[in-house]
C-alpha positions in Angstrom: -74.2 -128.5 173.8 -73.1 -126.0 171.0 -70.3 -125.3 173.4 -68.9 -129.1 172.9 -70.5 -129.7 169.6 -67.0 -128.7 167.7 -64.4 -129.9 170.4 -62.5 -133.2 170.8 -64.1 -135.7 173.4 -61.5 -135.6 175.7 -61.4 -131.2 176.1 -64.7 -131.6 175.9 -65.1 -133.8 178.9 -62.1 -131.8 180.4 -65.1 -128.5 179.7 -68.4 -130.4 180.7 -67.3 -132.5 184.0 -66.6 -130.1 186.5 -70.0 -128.6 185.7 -71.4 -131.4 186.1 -69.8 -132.1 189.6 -70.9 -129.1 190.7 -74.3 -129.1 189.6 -74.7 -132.6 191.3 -72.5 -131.2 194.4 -75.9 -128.6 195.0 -78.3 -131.3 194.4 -76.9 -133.4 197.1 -76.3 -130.6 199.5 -80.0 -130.1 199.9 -80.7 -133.5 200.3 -81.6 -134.3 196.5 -81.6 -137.3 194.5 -79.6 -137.0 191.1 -81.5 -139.3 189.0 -80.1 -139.1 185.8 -77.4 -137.5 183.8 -77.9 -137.1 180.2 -75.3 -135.5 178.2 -74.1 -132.3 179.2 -77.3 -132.1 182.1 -78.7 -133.8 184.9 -82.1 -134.9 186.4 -82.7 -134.4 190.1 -85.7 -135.4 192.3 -86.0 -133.5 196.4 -89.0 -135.8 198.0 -87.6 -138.9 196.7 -86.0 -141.7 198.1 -86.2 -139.6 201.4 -89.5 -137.8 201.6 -88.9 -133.4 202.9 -92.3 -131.3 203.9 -89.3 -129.0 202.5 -88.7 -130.2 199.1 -89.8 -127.7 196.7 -87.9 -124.9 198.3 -84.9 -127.2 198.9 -84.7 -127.7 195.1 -84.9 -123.5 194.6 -82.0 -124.0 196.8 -80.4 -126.1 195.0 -80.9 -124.4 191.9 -79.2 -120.7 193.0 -76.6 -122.9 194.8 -75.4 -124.4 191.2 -76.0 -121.4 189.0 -73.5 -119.6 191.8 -71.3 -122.7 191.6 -71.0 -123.3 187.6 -70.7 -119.1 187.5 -67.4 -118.9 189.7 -66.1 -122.1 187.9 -67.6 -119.9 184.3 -64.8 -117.0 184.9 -61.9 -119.6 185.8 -62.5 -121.2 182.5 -63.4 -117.7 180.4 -59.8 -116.2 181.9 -57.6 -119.7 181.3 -59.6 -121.2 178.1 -61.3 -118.1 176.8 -64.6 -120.4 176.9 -68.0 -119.0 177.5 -69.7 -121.4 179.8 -73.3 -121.0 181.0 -76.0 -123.2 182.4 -79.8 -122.7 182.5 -82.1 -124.3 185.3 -85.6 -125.5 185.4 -87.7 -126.6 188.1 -90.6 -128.3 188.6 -93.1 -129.4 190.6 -95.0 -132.7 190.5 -96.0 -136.4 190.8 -93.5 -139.0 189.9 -93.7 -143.0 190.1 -91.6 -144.6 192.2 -91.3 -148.6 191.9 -88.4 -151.2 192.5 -87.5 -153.0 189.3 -87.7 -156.6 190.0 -86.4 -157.8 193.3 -83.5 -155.5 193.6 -83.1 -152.6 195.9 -82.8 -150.1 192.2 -85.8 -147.9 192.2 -86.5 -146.5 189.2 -88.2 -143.0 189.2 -90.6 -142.3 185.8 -93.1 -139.6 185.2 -96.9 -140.5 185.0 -97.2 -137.9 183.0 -95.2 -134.3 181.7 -94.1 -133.1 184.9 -91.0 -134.0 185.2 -90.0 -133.4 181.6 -91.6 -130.0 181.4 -89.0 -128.0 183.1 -86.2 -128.8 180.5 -88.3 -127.5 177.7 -86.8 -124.5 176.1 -89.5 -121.8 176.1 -89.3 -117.8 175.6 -88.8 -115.6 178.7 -91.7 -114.6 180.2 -92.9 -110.7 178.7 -94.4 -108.5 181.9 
Protein backbone atom coordinates (compact mmCIF):
# COMPACT_ATOMS: atom_id res chain seq x y z
CA UNK A 1 0.00 0.00 0.00
CA UNK A 2 3.00 2.41 0.70
CA UNK A 3 3.58 2.08 -2.90
CA UNK A 4 0.00 3.92 -3.74
CA UNK A 5 -0.23 5.72 -0.43
CA UNK A 6 1.30 9.07 -2.07
CA UNK A 7 0.07 8.76 -5.75
CA UNK A 8 -3.07 10.14 -7.52
CA UNK A 9 -6.11 7.55 -7.83
CA UNK A 10 -6.01 7.23 -11.26
CA UNK A 11 -1.74 6.24 -11.64
CA UNK A 12 -2.39 4.54 -8.81
CA UNK A 13 -5.09 2.32 -10.29
CA UNK A 14 -2.97 2.53 -13.62
CA UNK A 15 0.07 0.83 -10.86
CA UNK A 16 -2.29 -1.66 -8.84
CA UNK A 17 -4.73 -3.21 -11.61
CA UNK A 18 -2.61 -5.19 -13.72
CA UNK A 19 -1.37 -6.85 -10.54
CA UNK A 20 -4.28 -7.51 -9.63
CA UNK A 21 -5.28 -9.18 -13.05
CA UNK A 22 -2.58 -11.24 -12.86
CA UNK A 23 -2.80 -12.38 -9.44
CA UNK A 24 -6.47 -13.42 -10.17
CA UNK A 25 -5.32 -14.77 -13.79
CA UNK A 26 -3.15 -17.68 -11.49
CA UNK A 27 -5.99 -18.18 -9.22
CA UNK A 28 -8.31 -19.06 -11.88
CA UNK A 29 -5.79 -21.06 -13.87
CA UNK A 30 -5.69 -23.67 -11.18
CA UNK A 31 -9.25 -23.89 -10.81
CA UNK A 32 -9.55 -21.30 -7.78
CA UNK A 33 -12.27 -19.19 -6.57
CA UNK A 34 -11.26 -15.37 -6.14
CA UNK A 35 -13.41 -14.54 -3.31
CA UNK A 36 -12.72 -11.18 -2.52
CA UNK A 37 -10.61 -8.25 -3.52
CA UNK A 38 -9.74 -5.77 -0.93
CA UNK A 39 -7.62 -2.96 -1.73
CA UNK A 40 -4.46 -3.56 -3.39
CA UNK A 41 -4.97 -7.75 -2.50
CA UNK A 42 -7.24 -10.52 -3.11
CA UNK A 43 -8.80 -13.52 -1.25
CA UNK A 44 -8.87 -16.89 -3.06
CA UNK A 45 -10.44 -20.23 -2.02
CA UNK A 46 -9.14 -23.93 -4.20
CA UNK A 47 -11.93 -26.61 -2.81
CA UNK A 48 -14.66 -24.24 -3.11
CA UNK A 49 -17.47 -23.91 -5.19
CA UNK A 50 -15.87 -26.94 -7.07
CA UNK A 51 -14.49 -29.39 -4.58
CA UNK A 52 -10.27 -30.74 -5.84
CA UNK A 53 -8.65 -33.98 -3.70
CA UNK A 54 -5.94 -31.48 -5.35
CA UNK A 55 -6.58 -28.26 -3.71
CA UNK A 56 -3.87 -27.44 -1.47
CA UNK A 57 -1.20 -28.03 -3.89
CA UNK A 58 -3.26 -26.31 -6.70
CA UNK A 59 -3.20 -23.10 -4.49
CA UNK A 60 1.06 -23.55 -4.02
CA UNK A 61 0.53 -23.46 -7.75
CA UNK A 62 -1.17 -20.76 -7.96
CA UNK A 63 0.89 -18.91 -5.70
CA UNK A 64 4.59 -19.36 -7.65
CA UNK A 65 2.38 -18.91 -10.82
CA UNK A 66 1.48 -15.04 -9.55
CA UNK A 67 4.71 -14.19 -7.82
CA UNK A 68 6.37 -15.21 -11.49
CA UNK A 69 3.56 -13.21 -13.14
CA UNK A 70 3.52 -9.77 -10.93
CA UNK A 71 7.74 -10.26 -11.12
CA UNK A 72 7.88 -10.05 -15.12
CA UNK A 73 5.14 -7.36 -15.06
CA UNK A 74 7.63 -5.74 -11.65
CA UNK A 75 10.68 -5.06 -14.35
CA UNK A 76 8.32 -3.56 -17.12
CA UNK A 77 7.07 -1.09 -14.70
CA UNK A 78 10.78 -0.61 -12.71
CA UNK A 79 12.42 0.13 -16.51
CA UNK A 80 9.20 2.54 -17.81
CA UNK A 81 7.99 4.12 -14.34
CA UNK A 82 11.07 3.59 -12.14
CA UNK A 83 8.52 1.92 -9.54
CA UNK A 84 9.47 -0.87 -7.28
CA UNK A 85 6.59 -3.22 -7.28
CA UNK A 86 6.46 -6.38 -5.18
CA UNK A 87 3.81 -8.73 -3.79
CA UNK A 88 3.94 -11.17 -0.83
CA UNK A 89 1.79 -14.45 -0.73
CA UNK A 90 0.23 -16.41 2.05
CA UNK A 91 -1.41 -19.66 2.10
CA UNK A 92 -3.47 -21.41 4.12
CA UNK A 93 -5.00 -24.33 4.89
CA UNK A 94 -8.48 -24.80 6.53
CA UNK A 95 -12.28 -25.06 7.15
CA UNK A 96 -14.44 -22.40 5.75
CA UNK A 97 -18.39 -21.97 5.81
CA UNK A 98 -20.13 -22.08 2.81
CA UNK A 99 -23.92 -21.06 2.84
CA UNK A 100 -26.29 -19.30 0.18
CA UNK A 101 -27.55 -15.98 1.37
CA UNK A 102 -31.22 -16.07 1.12
CA UNK A 103 -32.71 -17.70 -1.87
CA UNK A 104 -30.22 -16.56 -4.35
CA UNK A 105 -27.65 -18.63 -6.06
CA UNK A 106 -24.63 -15.98 -4.15
CA UNK A 107 -22.76 -18.09 -1.71
CA UNK A 108 -21.06 -16.42 0.61
CA UNK A 109 -17.76 -18.00 1.96
CA UNK A 110 -16.81 -16.90 5.83
CA UNK A 111 -14.31 -18.36 8.18
CA UNK A 112 -15.59 -20.31 11.38
CA UNK A 113 -12.79 -19.35 12.87
CA UNK A 114 -8.84 -17.71 12.02
CA UNK A 115 -8.01 -19.79 9.16
CA UNK A 116 -8.65 -18.04 6.52
CA UNK A 117 -7.45 -14.74 7.87
CA UNK A 118 -4.17 -16.12 9.23
CA UNK A 119 -2.26 -16.21 6.13
CA UNK A 120 -2.36 -12.43 5.50
CA UNK A 121 -0.97 -11.64 8.80
CA UNK A 122 2.44 -10.01 8.61
CA UNK A 123 4.83 -12.05 10.71
CA UNK A 124 8.82 -12.19 10.90
CA UNK A 125 10.66 -14.77 8.54
CA UNK A 126 11.11 -17.80 10.03
CA UNK A 127 15.03 -17.98 11.75
CA UNK A 128 16.61 -21.71 11.05
Amino acid sequence: MELLADRDPEEARKLLDPVLERMMEAVHRYEGTVNQVMGDGIMALFGAPVAHEDHAVRACYAALRMQDAVKQYAEAVRRTEGVLVQIRVGLNSGEVVVGSIGRDLHMDYRRPTWPVGWSGWPRPAPSF
